[in-house]
C-alpha positions, 0 to 999 in steps of 0.5 A, spaced: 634 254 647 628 259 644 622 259 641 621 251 640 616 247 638 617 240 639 611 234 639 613 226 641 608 221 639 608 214 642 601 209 640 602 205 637 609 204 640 610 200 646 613 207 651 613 215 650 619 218 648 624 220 653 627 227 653 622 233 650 629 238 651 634 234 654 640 239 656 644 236 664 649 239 666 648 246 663 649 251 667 646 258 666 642 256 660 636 260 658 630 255 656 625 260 653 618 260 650 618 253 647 612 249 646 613 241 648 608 236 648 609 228 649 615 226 653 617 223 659 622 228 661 619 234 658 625 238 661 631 235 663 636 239 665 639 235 671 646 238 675 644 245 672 646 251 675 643 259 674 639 256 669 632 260 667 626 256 665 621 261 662 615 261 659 615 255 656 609 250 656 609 243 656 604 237 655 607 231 658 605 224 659 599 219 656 595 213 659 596 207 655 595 210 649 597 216 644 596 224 644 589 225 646 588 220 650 586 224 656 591 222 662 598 221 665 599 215 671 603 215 676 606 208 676 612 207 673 612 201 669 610 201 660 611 197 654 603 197 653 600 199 647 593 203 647 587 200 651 592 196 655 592 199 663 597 195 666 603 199 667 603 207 666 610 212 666 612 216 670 612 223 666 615 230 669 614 237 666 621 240 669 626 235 672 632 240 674 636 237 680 642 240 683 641 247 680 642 251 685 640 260 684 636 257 678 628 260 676 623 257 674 618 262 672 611 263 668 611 256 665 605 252 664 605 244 665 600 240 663 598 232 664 604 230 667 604 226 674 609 231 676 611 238 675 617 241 678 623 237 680 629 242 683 631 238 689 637 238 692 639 245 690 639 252 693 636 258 692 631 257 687 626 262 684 619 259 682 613 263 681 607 264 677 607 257 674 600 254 672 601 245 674 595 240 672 595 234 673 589 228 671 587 223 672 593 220 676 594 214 680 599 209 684 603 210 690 609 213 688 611 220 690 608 226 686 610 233 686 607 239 683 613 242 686 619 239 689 624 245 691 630 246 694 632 249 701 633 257 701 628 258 696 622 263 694 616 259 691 610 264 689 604 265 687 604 258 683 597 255 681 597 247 682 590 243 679 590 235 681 584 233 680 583 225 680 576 223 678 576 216 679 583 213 682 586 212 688 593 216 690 598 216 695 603 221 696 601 226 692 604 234 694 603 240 692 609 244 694 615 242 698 621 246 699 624 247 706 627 253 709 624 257 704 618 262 703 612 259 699 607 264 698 601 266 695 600 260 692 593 256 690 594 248 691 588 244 690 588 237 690 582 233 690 579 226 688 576 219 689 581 217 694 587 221 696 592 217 702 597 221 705 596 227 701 599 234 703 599 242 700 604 244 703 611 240 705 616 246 708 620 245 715 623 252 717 619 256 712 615 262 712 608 260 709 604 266 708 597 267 704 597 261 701 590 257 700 589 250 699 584 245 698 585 238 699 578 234 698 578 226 699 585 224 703 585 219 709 591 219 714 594 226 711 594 233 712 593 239 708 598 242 710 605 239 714 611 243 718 616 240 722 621 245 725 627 246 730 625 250 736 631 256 734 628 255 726 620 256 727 616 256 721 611 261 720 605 260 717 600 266 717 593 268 713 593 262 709 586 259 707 586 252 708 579 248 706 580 240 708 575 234 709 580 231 713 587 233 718 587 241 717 595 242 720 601 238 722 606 242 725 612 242 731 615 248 733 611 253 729 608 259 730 600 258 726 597 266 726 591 268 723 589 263 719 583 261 716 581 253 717 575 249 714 575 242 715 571 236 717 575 231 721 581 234 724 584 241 726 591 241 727 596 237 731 600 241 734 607 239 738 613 242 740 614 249 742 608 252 737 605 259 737 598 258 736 592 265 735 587 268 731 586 263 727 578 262 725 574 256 723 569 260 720 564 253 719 560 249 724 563 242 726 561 237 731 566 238 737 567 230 738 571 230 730 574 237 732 578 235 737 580 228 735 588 232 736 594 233 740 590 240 740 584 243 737 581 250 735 574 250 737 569 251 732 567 258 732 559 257 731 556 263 727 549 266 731 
């Protein structure tokens, strides 16, 4: 499926229409440079293995209204015209479960209220994608990435900036058993509970930065691993006004650590040196957890 060019319109109608590109069951298909804008699902391509989604660009999702509206919501629900903000939809950029050894590389998903869907796969390939998500709210779990074990998730760029809403449960990037590096995550907002970064147990998380802003009961970034299959997570960048890291069995080196309430809480048999807290903070906020890195104070 190349070169395609595929626009959905709903307002004035009651929902938006569902499927962009709608293919499940379609191992080793090639979906290629295709412009699709204004759908639920704006790839739908469930229970496909091998498949190759590449530079494609996809604007999905609206809020009560038609195209230019500004903004998708998390909520599913619908059946409500423009101006009417009782019930949203759900809407996904690539929504590919069970697709194992599948790629996903170079696209651009915009105004959805979740990016990449490939869970419960294997080996999947995701790399130098752009996510932006606006102006979502609701409780509902939200994505940027969502991958499957073993998998390679890489220098992907996720935007979700929500100027006037409360979210719950919105996550950057989870993939477990996988290497998830050289990303740039940032999620921030009036008021985001229980949002993360990063989601991966048993992972290597190298080299990553991630900005999360206004979240309560969350940590930017979360790991929780056996003892004979720790996590390694290396100089990544992680800026925070609240809970820095989460982690059991970890091995946390060299890592750069801004934050304003909390450090890391830390469990199991975990590994923890040169990481850095390059700001000052009060020492009362900075050891409320299991166990802290003192802030270092430049002279």
């Amino acid at each position: 499926i190349i070169i395609n060019v595929m626009t959905g319109y709903a307002w004035p109608c009651s929902s938006l229409p569902q499927y962009g590109i709608y293919s499940p069951y379609s191992p080793n298909s090639i979906v290629d440079n295709n412009d699709v804008s204004f759908f639920v699902y704006g790839l739908y391509f469930s229970s496909s293995p091998d498949l190759m989604i590449t530079n494609n660009t996809v604007v999905s999702g609206l809020m009560g209204g038609g195209p230019g509206s500004g903004g998708i919501d998390g909520i599913q629900g619908g059946n409500n015209g423009p101006g009417n903000s009782s019930g949203y939809w759900t809407t996904y950029g690539v929504y590919a479960p069970y697709s194992s050894n599948s790629a996903f590389v170079s696209n651009t998903f915009d105004n959805s209220s979740n990016g990449i869907i490939s869970h419960s796969g294997d080996s999947l390939t995701i790399e130098y994608n752009t996510i932006e998500i606006n102006n979502v709210k609701g409780w509902q779990n939200k994505y940027g990435i969502q991958g499957s074990q073993n998998s390679y998730i890489a220098f992907n760029t996720f935007n979700a900036i929500f100027s006037n809403n409360f979210v719950q449960n919105m996550v950057g990037i989870e993939s477990h058993d996988s290497e998830i590096i050289g990303n740039d995550v940032n999620i921030s907002g009036n008021e985001n509970y229980n949002c993360s970064g990063i989601i991966a147990n048993s992972s290597k998380i190298l080299d990553n930065i991630l900005n999360v802003e206004s979240i309560s009961n969350g940590a930017s970034l979360r790991s929780y691993s056996s003892s004979e299959n720790k996590s390694l997570i290396s100089s990544n960048t992680i800026n925070s006004d609240y809970c820095i890291m989460n982690v059991s069995n970890a091995e946390v080196v060299n890592n750069t650590l801004s934050f304003t309430d909390q450090g890391l809480s830390v469990s199991g048999s975990s590994l923890i040196t040169g990481n850095v807290t390059p700001v000052a903070i009060p020492s009362s906020a900075a050891c409320r957890i299991s166990l802290c890195i003192r802030p270092k104070v430049n002279p």
